[in-house]
C-alpha positions, 0 to 999 in steps of 0.5 A: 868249781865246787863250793869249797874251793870257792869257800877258799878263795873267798878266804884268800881274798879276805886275808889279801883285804880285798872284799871285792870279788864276783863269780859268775857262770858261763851258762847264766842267761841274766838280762841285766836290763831287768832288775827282777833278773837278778834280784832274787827276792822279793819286796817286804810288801811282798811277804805277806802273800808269800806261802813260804818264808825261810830266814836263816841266821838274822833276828828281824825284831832286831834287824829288821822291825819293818819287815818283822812286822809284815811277818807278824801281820801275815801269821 
């Protein structure tokens, strides 16, 4: 299913007021055994050994003064 006709159901979903909804992939090869399988980031400890860093859409200095500090710290 591509992206859009996700987007859309997303919204039908959103308009029956249901917030819970999941998709998943057949081939998904996740052990749910081990936390680090399905977490996809890491901890704010982490951030400052981290080569690259993308924040898209959020303000840590007023989201997120914890990790807007590790931020400063690690430039």
């Amino acid at each position: 299913m591509d992206c859009e006709a996700l987007t859309a159901l997303k919204d039908v979903f959103n308009r029956l007021d249901c917030d819970n909804f999941e998709v998943r992939s057949n081939n998904m090869k996740l052990s749910p055994d081990l936390r680090s399988s399905y977490i996809m980031n890491s901890r704010i400890a982490g951030i400052e050994e981290c080569d690259l860093m993308l924040i898209v859409g959020s303000n840590t200095r007023l989201e997120a003064p914890v990790m807007n500090a590790r931020i400063l710290k690690a430039t």
